[in-house]
N, CA and C of each residue as an Amber inpcrd file, in Angstrom:
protein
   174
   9.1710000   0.4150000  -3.7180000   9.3080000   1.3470000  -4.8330000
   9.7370000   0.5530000  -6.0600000   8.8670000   0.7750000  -7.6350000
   9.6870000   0.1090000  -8.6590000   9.8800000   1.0980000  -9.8560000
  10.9230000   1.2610000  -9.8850000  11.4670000   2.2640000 -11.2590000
  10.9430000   3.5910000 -10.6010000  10.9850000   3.8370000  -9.2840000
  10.5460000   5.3660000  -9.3340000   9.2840000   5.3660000  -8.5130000
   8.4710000   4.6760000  -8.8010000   6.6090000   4.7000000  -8.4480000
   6.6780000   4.2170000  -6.9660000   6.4930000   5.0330000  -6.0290000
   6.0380000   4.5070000  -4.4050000   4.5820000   4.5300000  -4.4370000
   4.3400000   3.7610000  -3.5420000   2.6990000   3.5450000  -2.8580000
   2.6760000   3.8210000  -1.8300000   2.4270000   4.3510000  -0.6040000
   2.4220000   4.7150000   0.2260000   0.8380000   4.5080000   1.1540000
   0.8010000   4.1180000   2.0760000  -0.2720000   4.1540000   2.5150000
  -0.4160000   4.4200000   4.5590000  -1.2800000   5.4620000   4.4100000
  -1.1600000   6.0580000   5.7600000  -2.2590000   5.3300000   6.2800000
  -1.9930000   4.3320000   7.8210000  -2.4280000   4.1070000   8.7390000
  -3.2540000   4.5110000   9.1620000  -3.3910000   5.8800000   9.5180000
  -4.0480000   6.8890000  10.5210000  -5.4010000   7.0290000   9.5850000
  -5.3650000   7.5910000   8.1120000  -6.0260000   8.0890000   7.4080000
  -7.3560000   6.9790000   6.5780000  -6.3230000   5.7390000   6.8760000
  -6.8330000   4.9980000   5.1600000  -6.9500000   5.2950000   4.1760000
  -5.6670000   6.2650000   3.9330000  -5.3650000   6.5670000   2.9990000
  -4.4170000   5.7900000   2.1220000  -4.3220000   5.7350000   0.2180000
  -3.1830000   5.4600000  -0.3550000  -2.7090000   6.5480000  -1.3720000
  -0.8250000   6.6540000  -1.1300000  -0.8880000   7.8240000  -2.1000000
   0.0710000   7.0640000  -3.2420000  -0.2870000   7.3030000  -4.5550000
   0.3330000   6.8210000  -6.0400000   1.2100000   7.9650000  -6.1770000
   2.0740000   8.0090000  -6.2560000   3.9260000   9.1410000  -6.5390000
   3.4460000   9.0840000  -8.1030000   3.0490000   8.5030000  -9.2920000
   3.7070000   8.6730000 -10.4820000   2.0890000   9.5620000 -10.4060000
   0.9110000   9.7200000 -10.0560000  -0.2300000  10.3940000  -9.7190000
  -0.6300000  11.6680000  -9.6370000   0.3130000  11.6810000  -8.3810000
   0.3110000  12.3250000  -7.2840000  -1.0620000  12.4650000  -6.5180000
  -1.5970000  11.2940000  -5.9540000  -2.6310000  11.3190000  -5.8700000
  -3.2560000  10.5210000  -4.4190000  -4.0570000  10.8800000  -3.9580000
  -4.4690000   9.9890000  -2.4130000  -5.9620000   9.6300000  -3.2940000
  -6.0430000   8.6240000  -2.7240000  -7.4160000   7.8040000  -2.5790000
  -7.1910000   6.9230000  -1.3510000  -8.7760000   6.6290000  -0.9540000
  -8.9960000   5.9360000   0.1490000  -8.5470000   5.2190000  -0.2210000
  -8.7890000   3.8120000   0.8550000  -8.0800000   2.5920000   1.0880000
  -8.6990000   1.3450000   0.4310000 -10.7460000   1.8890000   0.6050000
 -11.7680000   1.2860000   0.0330000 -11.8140000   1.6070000  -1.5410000
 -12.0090000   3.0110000  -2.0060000 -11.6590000   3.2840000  -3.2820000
 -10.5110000   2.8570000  -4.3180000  -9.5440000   2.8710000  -3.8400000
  -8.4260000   2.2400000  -4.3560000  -8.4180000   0.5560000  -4.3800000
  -9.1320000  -0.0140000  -3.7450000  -9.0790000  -1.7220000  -3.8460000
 -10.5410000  -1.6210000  -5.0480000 -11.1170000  -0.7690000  -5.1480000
 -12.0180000  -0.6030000  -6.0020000 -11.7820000  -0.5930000  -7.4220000
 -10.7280000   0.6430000  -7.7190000 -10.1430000   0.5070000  -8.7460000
  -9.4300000  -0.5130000  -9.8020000  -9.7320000  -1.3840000 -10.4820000
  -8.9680000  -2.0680000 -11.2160000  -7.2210000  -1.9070000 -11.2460000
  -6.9310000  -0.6630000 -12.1000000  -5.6820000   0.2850000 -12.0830000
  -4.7340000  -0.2280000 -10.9050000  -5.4500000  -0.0250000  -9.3200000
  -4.5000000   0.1100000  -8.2850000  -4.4980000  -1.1470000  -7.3290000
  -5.7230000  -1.8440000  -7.9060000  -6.2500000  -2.7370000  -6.4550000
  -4.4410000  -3.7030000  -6.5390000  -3.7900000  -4.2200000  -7.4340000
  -3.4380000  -5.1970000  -7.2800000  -2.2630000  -4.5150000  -6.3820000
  -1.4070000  -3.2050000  -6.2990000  -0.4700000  -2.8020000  -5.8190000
  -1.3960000  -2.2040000  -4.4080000  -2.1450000  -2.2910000  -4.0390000
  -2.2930000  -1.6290000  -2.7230000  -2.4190000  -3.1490000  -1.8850000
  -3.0640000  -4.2300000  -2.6190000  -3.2970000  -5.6310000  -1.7050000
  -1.8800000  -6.1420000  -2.0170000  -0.9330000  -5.7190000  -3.0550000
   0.7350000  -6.2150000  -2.5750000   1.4330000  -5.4000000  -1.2270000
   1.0140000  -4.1060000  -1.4510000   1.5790000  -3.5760000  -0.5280000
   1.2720000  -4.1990000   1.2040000   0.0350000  -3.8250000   0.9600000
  -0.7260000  -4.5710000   3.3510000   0.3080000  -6.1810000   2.8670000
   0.0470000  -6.9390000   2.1020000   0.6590000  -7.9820000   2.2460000
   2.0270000  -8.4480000   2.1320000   2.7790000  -7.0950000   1.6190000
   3.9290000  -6.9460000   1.9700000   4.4310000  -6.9120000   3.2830000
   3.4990000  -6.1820000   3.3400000   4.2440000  -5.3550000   5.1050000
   3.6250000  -6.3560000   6.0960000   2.4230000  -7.0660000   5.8930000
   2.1040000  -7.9720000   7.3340000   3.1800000  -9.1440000   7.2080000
   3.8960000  -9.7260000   5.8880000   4.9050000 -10.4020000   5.9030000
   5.9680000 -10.0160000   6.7820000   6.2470000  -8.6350000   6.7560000
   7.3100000  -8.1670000   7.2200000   7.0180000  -8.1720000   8.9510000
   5.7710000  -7.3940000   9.3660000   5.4220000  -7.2220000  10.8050000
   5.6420000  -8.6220000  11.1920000   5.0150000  -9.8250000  10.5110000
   5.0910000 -11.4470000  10.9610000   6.3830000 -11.7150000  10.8200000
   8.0090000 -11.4690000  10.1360000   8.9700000 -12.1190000  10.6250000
   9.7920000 -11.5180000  11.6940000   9.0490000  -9.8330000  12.1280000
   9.7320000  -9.1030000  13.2340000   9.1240000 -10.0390000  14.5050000
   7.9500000 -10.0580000  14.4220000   7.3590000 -10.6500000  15.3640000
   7.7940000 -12.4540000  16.1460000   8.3160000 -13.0490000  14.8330000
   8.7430000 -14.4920000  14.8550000   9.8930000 -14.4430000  15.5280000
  10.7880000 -13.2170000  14.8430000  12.1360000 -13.4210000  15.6340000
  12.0800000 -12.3660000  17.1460000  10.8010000 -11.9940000  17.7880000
  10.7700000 -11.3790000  18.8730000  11.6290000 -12.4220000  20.1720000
Protein backbone atom coordinates (compact mmCIF):
# COMPACT_ATOMS: atom_id res chain seq x y z
CA UNK A 1 0.00 0.00 0.00
CA UNK A 2 1.42 3.71 -0.74
CA UNK A 3 -0.33 6.80 0.66
CA UNK A 4 -3.61 4.95 0.69
CA UNK A 5 -3.61 3.12 -2.97
CA UNK A 6 -3.65 -0.94 -2.57
CA UNK A 7 -3.29 -3.29 -5.55
CA UNK A 8 -4.60 -6.26 -4.90
CA UNK A 9 -4.56 -9.15 -7.02
CA UNK A 10 -6.69 -12.36 -6.81
CA UNK A 11 -5.08 -15.69 -7.59
CA UNK A 12 -8.15 -17.59 -8.31
CA UNK A 13 -9.53 -14.94 -10.78
CA UNK A 14 -6.53 -13.17 -12.55
CA UNK A 15 -7.77 -10.62 -11.43
CA UNK A 16 -6.21 -6.94 -10.31
CA UNK A 17 -8.11 -4.55 -8.18
CA UNK A 18 -6.79 -0.51 -8.10
CA UNK A 19 -8.49 0.97 -4.44
CA UNK A 20 -7.92 4.71 -5.66
CA UNK A 21 -10.27 3.18 -9.00
CA UNK A 22 -12.18 1.09 -7.62
CA UNK A 23 -11.70 -1.04 -10.25
CA UNK A 24 -10.81 -4.92 -11.37
CA UNK A 25 -9.12 -5.60 -14.56
CA UNK A 26 -7.62 -8.75 -15.70
CA UNK A 27 -4.21 -9.69 -15.08
CA UNK A 28 -3.47 -9.62 -19.06
CA UNK A 29 -5.31 -6.23 -19.46
CA UNK A 30 -3.72 -4.51 -16.77
CA UNK A 31 0.06 -5.45 -17.85
CA UNK A 32 -1.43 -3.96 -21.03
CA UNK A 33 -2.13 -0.78 -19.73
CA UNK A 34 0.69 1.70 -19.57
CA UNK A 35 -1.08 3.48 -16.28
CA UNK A 36 -0.86 0.05 -14.26
CA UNK A 37 1.61 -2.33 -15.92
CA UNK A 38 4.51 -1.06 -13.78
CA UNK A 39 2.57 -1.61 -10.23
CA UNK A 40 1.01 -4.96 -11.06
CA UNK A 41 4.76 -6.47 -12.36
CA UNK A 42 6.01 -4.73 -8.79
CA UNK A 43 3.47 -6.33 -7.10
CA UNK A 44 3.95 -10.70 -8.53
CA UNK A 45 7.57 -9.55 -7.96
CA UNK A 46 7.08 -8.45 -4.74
CA UNK A 47 5.45 -11.30 -3.45
CA UNK A 48 7.61 -14.15 -5.35
CA UNK A 49 10.50 -12.29 -3.36
CA UNK A 50 8.64 -12.85 -0.41
CA UNK A 51 7.27 -16.69 -1.22
CA UNK A 52 11.38 -17.23 -2.12
CA UNK A 53 12.68 -16.05 1.42
CA UNK A 54 9.73 -18.19 3.22
CA UNK A 55 10.80 -20.92 1.23
CA UNK A 56 14.83 -20.38 1.88
CA UNK A 57 14.29 -20.27 5.48
CA UNK A 58 11.94 -23.58 5.24
Amino acid sequence: MHNGVRTLFDFRSEQVFFSESNLWKSYHDALEDPHYKERVTRLLRDWEALRWREHSTE
